[in-house]
TIFI-58532 format. One record per residue (C-alpha): residue in one letter; z, y, x. Coordinates in steps of 0.2 Angstrom, whole numbers, padded with zeros to 4 digits, always signed. Example, Ala and Ser with C-alpha at 12.3 -4.5 7.8 and 13.67 -1.06 7.14 Angstrom:
a+0039-0022+0062;s+0036-0005+0068;
***
This chain:
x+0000+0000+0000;x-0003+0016+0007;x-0003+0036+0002;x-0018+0047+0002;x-0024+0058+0014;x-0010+0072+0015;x-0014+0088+0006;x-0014+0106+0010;x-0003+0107-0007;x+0015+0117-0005;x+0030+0106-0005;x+0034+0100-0024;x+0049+0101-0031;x+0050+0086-0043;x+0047+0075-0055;x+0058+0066-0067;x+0064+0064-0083;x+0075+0067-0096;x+0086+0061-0108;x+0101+0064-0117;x+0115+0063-0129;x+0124+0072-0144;x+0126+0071-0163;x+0115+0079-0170;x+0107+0078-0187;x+0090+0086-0185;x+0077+0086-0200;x+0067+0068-0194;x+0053+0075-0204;x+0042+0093-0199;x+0026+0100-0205;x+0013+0091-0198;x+0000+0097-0184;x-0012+0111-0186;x-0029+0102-0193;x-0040+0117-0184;x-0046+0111-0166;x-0035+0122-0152;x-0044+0132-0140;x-0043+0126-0124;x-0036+0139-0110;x-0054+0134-0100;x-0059+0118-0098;x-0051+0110-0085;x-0059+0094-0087;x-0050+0078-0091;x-0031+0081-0086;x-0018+0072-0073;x-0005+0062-0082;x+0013+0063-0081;x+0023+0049-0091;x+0041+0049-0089;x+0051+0036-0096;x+0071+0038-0101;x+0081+0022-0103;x+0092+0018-0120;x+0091+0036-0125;x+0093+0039-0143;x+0083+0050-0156;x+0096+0063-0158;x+0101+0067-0139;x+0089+0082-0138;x+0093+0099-0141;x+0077+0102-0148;x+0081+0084-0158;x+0098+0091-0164;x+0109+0087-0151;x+0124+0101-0152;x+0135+0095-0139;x+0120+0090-0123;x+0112+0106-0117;x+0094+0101-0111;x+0086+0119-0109;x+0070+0109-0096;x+0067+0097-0109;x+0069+0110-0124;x+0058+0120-0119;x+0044+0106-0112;x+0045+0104-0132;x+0043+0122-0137;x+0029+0123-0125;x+0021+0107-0133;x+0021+0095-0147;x+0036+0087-0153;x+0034+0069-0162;x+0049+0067-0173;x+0040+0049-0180;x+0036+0042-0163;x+0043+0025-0160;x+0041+0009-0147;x+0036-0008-0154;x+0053-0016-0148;x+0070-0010-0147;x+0074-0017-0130;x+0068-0013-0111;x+0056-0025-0106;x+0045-0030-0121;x+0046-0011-0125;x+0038-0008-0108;x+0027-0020-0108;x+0020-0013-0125;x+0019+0003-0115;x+0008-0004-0101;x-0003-0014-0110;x-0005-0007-0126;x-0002-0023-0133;x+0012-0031-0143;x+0025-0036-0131;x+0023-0057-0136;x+0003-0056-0132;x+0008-0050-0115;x+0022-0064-0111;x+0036-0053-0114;x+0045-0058-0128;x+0063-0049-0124;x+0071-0047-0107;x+0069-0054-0091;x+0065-0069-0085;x+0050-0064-0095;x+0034-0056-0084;x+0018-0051-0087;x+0004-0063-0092;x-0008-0063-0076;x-0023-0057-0086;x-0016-0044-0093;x-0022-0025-0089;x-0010-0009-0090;x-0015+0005-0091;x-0015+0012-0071;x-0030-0001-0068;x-0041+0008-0080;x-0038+0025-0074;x-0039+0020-0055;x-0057+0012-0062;x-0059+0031-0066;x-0056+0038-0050;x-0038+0041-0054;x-0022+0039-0040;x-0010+0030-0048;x+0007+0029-0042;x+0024+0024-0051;x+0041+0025-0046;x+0056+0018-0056;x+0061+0003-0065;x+0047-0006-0068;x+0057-0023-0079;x+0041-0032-0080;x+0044-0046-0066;x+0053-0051-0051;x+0041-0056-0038;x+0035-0047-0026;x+0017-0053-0032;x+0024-0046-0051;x+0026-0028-0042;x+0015-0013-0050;x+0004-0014-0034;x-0002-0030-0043;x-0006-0021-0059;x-0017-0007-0055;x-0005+0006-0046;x-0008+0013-0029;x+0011+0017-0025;x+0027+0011-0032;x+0043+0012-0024;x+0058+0009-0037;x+0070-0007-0044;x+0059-0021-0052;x+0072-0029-0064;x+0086-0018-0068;x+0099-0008-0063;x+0102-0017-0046;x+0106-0003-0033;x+0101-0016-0019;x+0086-0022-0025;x+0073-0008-0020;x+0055-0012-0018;x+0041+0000-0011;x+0024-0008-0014;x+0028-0025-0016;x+0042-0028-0003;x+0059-0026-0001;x+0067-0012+0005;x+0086-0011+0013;x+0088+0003+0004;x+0106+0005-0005;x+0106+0019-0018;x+0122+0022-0026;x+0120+0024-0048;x+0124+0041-0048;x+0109+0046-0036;x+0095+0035-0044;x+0086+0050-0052;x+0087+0060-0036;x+0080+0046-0026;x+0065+0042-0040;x+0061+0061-0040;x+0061+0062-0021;x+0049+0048-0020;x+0039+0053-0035;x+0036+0070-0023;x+0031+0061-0008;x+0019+0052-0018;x+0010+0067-0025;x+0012+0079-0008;x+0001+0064+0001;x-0013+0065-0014;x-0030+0074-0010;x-0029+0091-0015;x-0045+0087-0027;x-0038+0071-0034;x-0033+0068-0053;x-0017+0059-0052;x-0008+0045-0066;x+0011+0046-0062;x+0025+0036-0070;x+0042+0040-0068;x+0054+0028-0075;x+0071+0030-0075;x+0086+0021-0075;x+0098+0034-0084;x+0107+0035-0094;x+0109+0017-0099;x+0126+0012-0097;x+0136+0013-0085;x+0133+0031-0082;x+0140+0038-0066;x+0132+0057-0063;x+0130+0066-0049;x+0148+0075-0043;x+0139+0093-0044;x+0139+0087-0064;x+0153+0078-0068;x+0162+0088-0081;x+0146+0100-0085;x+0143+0092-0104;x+0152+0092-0119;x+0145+0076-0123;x+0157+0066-0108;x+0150+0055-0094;x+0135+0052-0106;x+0131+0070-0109;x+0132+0074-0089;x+0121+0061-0085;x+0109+0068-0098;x+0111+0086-0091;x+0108+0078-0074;x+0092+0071-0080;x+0087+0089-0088;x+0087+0098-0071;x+0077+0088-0062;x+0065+0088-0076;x+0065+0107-0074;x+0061+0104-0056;x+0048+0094-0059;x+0039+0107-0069;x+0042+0119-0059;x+0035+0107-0044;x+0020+0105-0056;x+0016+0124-0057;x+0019+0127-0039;x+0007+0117-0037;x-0006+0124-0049;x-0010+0109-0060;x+0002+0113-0074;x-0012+0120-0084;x-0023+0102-0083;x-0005+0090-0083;x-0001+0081-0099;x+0014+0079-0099;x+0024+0063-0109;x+0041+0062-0111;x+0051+0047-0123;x+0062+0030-0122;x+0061+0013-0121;x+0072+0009-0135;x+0086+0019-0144;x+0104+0020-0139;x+0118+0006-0138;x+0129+0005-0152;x+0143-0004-0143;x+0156+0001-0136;x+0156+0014-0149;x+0153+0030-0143;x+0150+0028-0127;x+0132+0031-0128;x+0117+0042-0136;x+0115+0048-0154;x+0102+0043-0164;x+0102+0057-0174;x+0101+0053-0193;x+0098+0036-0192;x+0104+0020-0194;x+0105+0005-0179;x+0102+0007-0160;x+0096-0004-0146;x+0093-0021-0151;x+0088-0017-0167;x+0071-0013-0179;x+0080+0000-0189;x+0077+0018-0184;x+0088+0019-0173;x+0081+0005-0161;x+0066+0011-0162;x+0063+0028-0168;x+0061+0039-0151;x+0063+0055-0144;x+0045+0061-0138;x+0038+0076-0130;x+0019+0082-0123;x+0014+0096-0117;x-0001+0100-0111;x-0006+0119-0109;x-0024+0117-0108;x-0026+0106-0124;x-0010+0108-0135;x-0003+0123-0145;x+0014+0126-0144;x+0027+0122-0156;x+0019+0110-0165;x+0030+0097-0174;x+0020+0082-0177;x+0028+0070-0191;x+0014+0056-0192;x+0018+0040-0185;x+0013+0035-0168;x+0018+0023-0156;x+0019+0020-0138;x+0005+0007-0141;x-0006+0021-0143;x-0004+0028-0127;x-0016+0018-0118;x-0031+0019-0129;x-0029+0038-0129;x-0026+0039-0113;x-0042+0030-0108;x-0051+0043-0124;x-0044+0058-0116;x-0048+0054-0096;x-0065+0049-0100;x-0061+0032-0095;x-0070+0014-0104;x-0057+0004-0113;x-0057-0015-0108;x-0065-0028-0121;x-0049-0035-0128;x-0037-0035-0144;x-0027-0018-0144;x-0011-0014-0157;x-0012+0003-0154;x-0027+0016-0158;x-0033+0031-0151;x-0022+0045-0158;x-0031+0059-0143;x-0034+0071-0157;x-0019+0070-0166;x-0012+0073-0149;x-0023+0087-0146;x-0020+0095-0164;x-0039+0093-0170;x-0031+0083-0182;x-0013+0082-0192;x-0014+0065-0200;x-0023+0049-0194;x-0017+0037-0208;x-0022+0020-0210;x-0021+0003-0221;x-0003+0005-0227;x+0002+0011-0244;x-0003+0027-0249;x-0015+0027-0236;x-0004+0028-0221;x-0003+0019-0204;x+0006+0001-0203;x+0015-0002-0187;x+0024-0020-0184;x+0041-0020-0173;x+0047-0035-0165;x+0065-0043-0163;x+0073-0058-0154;x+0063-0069-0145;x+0046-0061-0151;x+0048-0064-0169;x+0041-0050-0180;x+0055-0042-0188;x+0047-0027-0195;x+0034-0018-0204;x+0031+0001-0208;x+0019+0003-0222;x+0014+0022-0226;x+0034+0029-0230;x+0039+0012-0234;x+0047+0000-0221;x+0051-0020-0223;x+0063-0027-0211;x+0067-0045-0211;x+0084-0053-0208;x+0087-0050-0189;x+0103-0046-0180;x+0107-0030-0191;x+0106-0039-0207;x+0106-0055-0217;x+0093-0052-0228;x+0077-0045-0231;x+0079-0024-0233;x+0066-0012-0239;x+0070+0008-0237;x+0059+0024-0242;x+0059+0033-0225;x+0053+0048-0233;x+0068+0050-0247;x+0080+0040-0235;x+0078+0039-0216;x+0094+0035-0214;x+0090+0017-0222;x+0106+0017-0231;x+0097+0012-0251;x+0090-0006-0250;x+0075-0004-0261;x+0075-0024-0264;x+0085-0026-0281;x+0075-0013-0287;x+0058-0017-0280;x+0059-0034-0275;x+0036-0032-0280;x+0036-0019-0266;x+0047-0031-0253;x+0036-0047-0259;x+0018-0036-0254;x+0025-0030-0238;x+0031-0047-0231;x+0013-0054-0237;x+0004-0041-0229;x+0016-0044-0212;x+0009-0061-0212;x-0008-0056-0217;x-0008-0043-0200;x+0000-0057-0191;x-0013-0070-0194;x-0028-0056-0188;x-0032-0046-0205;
***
């Protein structure tokens, strides 16, 4: 594995990530997107790529998500200068079959992941970083990457350039750059300073003319969180909130590192979670807002996420986009907006580049009332979901002993099973969950 040439580009400053906790109770809901296609700044061409990933961080430990106890000013105002996606989720509520989705744009059991580790890859699949390299892109990741063990499951293997970060975990002496171990020790409470320096060494060695696909995972802030001393005690929300403050300055460095850099303008920027918050011990971790569950499980809570893009040159400001999307459909639109060619295989996700972009505000889809239908997975890759338009099925799982159905329009919260009253409406959707399942 090696860097690019070095460029004549001014030291960067960082990039990171984010992520959070509180109480807060913000609105899930939000006018959707402008429909009118925004001007573009100048056209700069198809844009670098900034994907930053938080770990176990709930829906509601944002300020601009309604956290009142976290104060994340960086990532707060990432979202006024962007899009905020208040109906964004992942198709599993744990790390690893989450991420795999992520990569792949696949559901996690057609990849080989089916919860976490000792699960890898499937060795034919395809993420997203081989694609854009086929595109002329540098591709480098630094973080956990929970996807295998090997040195031969490393990134390097899959289509990244660079990767220097923990392949299965939190281990803090397990560190890998390319596909080799490393006698690196990092301490917890340094793991995002240590990604972000890395994730600056990468893109200092880039040709000054290269388009760039970075991925920064972090480990923070699943539990155990251990911040930084400089901000221990800075958060209202305990060790959790410091931890998530911590993550909020260096995501403020990384823009700035960006900007100093002069590609700000051409950077799109994505910011979300794996999975939501844990539930137990109570308390001890993120908020996930308004809604019911956390990691673990396919209520909202597990899988409803946080998520973020900004993108000067192609997003308006201040949008709040309520339509569903998921991380599934990251890859497709990520191959639509670099211009690249999508691989001749079965994807879950679609291309949602101009609901992203704001030239459209709804994308809808075969669900009721017109709306998108999106499948969620539980335990050992069973299917234990299905949201159908404002309507969402869940079969029995750990979270409940029965099949549930909730309005998530009327009631996000899922707190009104709609079962003794619309046992028709539960009896459709758990046909059509088989009918999508068997390929219709």
């Amino acid at each position: 594995m090696r860097l690019a040439a070095r460029s004549p580009w001014p030291a960067l400053l960082v990039l990171a990530l984010s992520a959070c906790g509180g109480d807060g109770h913000a609105t899930p809901g939000g006018p959707a997107g402008p429909a009118a296609t925004p001007t573009p700044v100048v056209d700069l061409g198809p844009p670098n790529v900034v994907l930053v990933l938080a770990d176990d961080m709930g829906w509601g430990d944002l300020g601009s998500f309604g956290s009142a106890k976290i104060k994340t000013p960086n990532l707060d105002r990432l979202a006024a200068e962007g899009a905020r996606f208040t109906s964004f989720y992942v198709p599993a509520p744990i790390c690893a079959p989450s991420r795999a989705g992520l990569m792949t744009g696949r559901w996690p059991p057609r990849t080989g992941i089916l919860w976490n580790p000792p699960d890898r890859l499937h060795d034919d699949e395809v993420v997203i970083a081989e694609v854009l390299k086929s595109r002329g892109y540098a591709t480098g990741m630094v973080g956990k990457w929970h996807l295998g063990w090997e040195p031969s499951d490393m990134p390097t293997h899959h289509g990244f350039d660079y990767y220097y970060g923990v392949a299965n975990g939190e281990d803090e002496a397990d560190f890998f750059l390319g596909d080799q171990h490393t006698r690196d020790t990092v301490s917890p409470d340094q793991f995002a300073r240590r990604y972000t320096e890395y994730a600056l060494k990468y893109l200092a060695g880039l040709d000054r003319n290269s388009r760039f696909f970075l991925y920064v995972a972090h480990r923070d802030p699943h539990l155990p969180n251990s911040p930084a001393p400089e901000f221990v005690g800075k958060s209202a929300g305990g060790t959790y909130g410091d931890t998530v403050e911590q993550l909020d300055y260096w995501t403020g460095q990384l823009m700035k590192g960006l900007k100093d850099l002069g590609v700000d303008q051409n950077t799109l920027v994505i910011f979300t979670s794996d999975n939501g918050p844990p539930t137990k011990p109570p308390g001890a971790g993120g908020s996930a807002g308004p809604f019911s569950g956390g990691k673990g499980s396919c209520e909202e809570g597990g899988i409803r996420m946080p998520a973020i893009m900004r993108w000067p040159a192609r997003i308006q400001p201040g949008r709040v986009v309520s339509e569903p999307v998921s991380t599934l459909d990251l890859f497709p639109s990520l191959v639509a907006l670099t211009g690249a060619t999508l691989p001749n295989r079965h994807y879950d996700g679609q291309d949602v580049s101009k609901l992203i972009t704001g030239e459209l505000s709804r994308i809808g889809g075969k669900g009721i009332d017109g709306g998108r239908e999106l499948v969620f997975w539980q335990e050992a890759g069973r299917p234990g979901a299905l949201r159908s338009g404002r309507y969402k099925y869940l079969r029995p799982g750990m979270w409940n002993t029965s099949p549930t159905l909730f309005d998530l329009e009327a009631d996000p919260g899922e707190r009104s099973d709609l079962v003794p009253s619309r046992p028709d409406l539960a009896k459709q959707l758990e046909s059509r969950l088989r009918e999508i399942l068997a390929g219709g």
